[in-house]
TORKOL-4160 file (C-alpha; in steps of 0.2 Angstrom, whole numbers, padded with zeros to 4 digits, m for minus):
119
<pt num="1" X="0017" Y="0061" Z="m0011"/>
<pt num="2" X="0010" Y="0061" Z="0006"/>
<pt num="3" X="0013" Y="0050" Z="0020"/>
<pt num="4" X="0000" Y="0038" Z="0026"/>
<pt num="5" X="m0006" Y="0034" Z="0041"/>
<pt num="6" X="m0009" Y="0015" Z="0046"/>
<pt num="7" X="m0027" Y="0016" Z="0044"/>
<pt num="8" X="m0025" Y="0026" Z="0027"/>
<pt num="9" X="m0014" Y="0013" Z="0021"/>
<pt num="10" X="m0026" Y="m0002" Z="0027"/>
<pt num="11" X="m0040" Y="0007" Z="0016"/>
<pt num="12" X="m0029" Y="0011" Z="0002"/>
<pt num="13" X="m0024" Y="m0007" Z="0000"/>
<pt num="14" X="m0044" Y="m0012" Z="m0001"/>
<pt num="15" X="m0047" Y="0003" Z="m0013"/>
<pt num="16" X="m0034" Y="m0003" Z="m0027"/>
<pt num="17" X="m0041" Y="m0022" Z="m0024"/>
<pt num="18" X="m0056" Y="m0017" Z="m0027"/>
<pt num="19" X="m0059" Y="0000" Z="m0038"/>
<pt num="20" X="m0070" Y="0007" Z="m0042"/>
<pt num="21" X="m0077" Y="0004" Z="m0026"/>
<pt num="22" X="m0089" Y="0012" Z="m0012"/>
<pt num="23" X="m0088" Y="0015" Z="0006"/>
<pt num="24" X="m0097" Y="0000" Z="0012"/>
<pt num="25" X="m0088" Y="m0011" Z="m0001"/>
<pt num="26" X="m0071" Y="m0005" Z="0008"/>
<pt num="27" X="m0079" Y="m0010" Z="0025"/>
<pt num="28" X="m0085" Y="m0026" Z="0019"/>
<pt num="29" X="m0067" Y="m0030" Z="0016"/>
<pt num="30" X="m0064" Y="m0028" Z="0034"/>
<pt num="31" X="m0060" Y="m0040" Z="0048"/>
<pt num="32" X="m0072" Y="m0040" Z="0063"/>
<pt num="33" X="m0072" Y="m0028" Z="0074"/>
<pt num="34" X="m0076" Y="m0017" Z="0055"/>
<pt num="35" X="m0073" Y="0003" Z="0059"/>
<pt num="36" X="m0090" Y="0012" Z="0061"/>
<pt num="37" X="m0094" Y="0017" Z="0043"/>
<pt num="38" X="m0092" Y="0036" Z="0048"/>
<pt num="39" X="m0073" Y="0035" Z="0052"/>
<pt num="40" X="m0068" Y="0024" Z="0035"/>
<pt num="41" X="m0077" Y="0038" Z="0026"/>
<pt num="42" X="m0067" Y="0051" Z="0035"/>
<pt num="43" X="m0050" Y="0039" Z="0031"/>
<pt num="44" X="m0057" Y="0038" Z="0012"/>
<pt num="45" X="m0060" Y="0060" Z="0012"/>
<pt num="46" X="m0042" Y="0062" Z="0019"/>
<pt num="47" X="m0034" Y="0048" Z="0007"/>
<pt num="48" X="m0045" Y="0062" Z="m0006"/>
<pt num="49" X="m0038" Y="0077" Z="0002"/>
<pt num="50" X="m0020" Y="0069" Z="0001"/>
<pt num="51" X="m0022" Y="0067" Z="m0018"/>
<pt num="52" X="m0023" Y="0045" Z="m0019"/>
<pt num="53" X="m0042" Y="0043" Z="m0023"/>
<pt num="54" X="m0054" Y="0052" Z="m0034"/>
<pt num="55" X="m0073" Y="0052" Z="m0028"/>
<pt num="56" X="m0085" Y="0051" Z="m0044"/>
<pt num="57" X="m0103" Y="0053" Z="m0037"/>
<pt num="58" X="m0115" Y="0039" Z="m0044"/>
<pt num="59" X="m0134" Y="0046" Z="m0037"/>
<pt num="60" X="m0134" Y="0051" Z="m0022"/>
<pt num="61" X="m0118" Y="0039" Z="m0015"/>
<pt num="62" X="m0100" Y="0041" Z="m0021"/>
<pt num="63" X="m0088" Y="0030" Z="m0030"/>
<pt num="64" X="m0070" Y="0030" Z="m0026"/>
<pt num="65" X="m0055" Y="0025" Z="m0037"/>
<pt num="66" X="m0036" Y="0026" Z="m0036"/>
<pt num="67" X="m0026" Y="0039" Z="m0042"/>
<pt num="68" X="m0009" Y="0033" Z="m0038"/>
<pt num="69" X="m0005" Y="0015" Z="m0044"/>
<pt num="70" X="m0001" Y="0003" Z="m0030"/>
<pt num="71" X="0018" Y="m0001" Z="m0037"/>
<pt num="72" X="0023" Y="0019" Z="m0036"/>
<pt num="73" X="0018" Y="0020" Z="m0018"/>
<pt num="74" X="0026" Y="0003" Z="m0013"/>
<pt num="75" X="0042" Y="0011" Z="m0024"/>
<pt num="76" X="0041" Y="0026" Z="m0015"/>
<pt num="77" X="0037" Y="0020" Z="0002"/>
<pt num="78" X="0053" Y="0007" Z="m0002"/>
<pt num="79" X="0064" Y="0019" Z="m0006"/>
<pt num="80" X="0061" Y="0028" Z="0012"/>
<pt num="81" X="0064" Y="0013" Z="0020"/>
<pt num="82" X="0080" Y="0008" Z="0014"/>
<pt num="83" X="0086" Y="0029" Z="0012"/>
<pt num="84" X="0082" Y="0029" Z="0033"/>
<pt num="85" X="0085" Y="0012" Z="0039"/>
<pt num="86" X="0098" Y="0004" Z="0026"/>
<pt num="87" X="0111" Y="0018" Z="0023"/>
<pt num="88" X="0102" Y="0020" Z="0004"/>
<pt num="89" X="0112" Y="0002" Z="0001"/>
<pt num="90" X="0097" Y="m0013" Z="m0005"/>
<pt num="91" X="0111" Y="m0024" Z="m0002"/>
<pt num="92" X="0110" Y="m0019" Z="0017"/>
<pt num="93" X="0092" Y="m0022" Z="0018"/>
<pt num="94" X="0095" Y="m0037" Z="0011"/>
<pt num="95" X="0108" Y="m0042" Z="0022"/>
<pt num="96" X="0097" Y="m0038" Z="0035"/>
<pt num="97" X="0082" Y="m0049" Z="0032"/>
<pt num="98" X="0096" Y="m0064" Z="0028"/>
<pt num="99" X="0103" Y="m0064" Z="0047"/>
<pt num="100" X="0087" Y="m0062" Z="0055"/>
<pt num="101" X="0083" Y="m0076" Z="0046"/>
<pt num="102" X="0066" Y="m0069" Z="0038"/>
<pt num="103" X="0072" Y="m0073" Z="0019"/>
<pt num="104" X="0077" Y="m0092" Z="0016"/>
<pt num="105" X="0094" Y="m0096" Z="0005"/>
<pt num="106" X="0080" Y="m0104" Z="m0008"/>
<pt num="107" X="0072" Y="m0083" Z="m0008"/>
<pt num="108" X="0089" Y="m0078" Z="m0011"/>
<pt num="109" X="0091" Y="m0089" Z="m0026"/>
<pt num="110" X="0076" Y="m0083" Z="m0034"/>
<pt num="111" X="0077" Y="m0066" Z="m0030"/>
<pt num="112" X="0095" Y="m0067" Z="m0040"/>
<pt num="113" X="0089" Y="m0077" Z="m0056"/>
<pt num="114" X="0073" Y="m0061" Z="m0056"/>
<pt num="115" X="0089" Y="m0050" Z="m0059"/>
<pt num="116" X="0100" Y="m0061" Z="m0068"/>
<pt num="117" X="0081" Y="m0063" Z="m0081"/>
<pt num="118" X="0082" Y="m0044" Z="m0082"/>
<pt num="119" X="0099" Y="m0043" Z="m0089"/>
């Protein structure tokens, strides 16, 4: 699976909120100031090229739709994450997050009754 770039990534996020889905419904997803219509239909032909949408052609416009679920690239991308900056260890990552104070004790709690429910 291909890396993506930020602006791949922004768009993919749209595509599997909406699909199917067209260009402009993408852009409307958009904060202001939107990308010029031509550039998110580059980032869409390269997120083709890459293998994560499919274009169907409907007339003379065409429809795009995911090809890779959201939850296998968010497992893939995770696993890079914590392979490179975590030593491969969740618990690191984990650890991490808990001294920089960006997950409360209360997250914690839940995150361990998720695992404990899946026992």
């Amino acid at each position: 699976m291909d890396k993506l770039t930020r602006q791949e990534e922004e768009a993919m996020l749209w595509i599997w909120e909406l699909q199917p889905c067209y260009i402009k419904d993408i852009l409307a997803k958009y904060p202001e100031p939107k990308p010029p219509y031509t550039t998110l239909a580059s980032i869409v032909k390269n997120l083709e090229r890459k293998k994560y949408v499919k274009a169907r052609r409907n007339g003379n416009i065409y429809e795009y739709y995911p090809l890779i679920p959201e939850s296998e690239y968010k497992r893939t991308f995770m696993s890079g994450v914590v392979q490179n900056y975590f030593e491969n260890s969740y618990k690191e990552m984990v650890s991490f997050f808990a001294k920089d104070q960006k997950i409360s004790a209360d997250d914690l709690k839940e995150i361990i009754d998720m695992i404990e429910k899946k026992k």
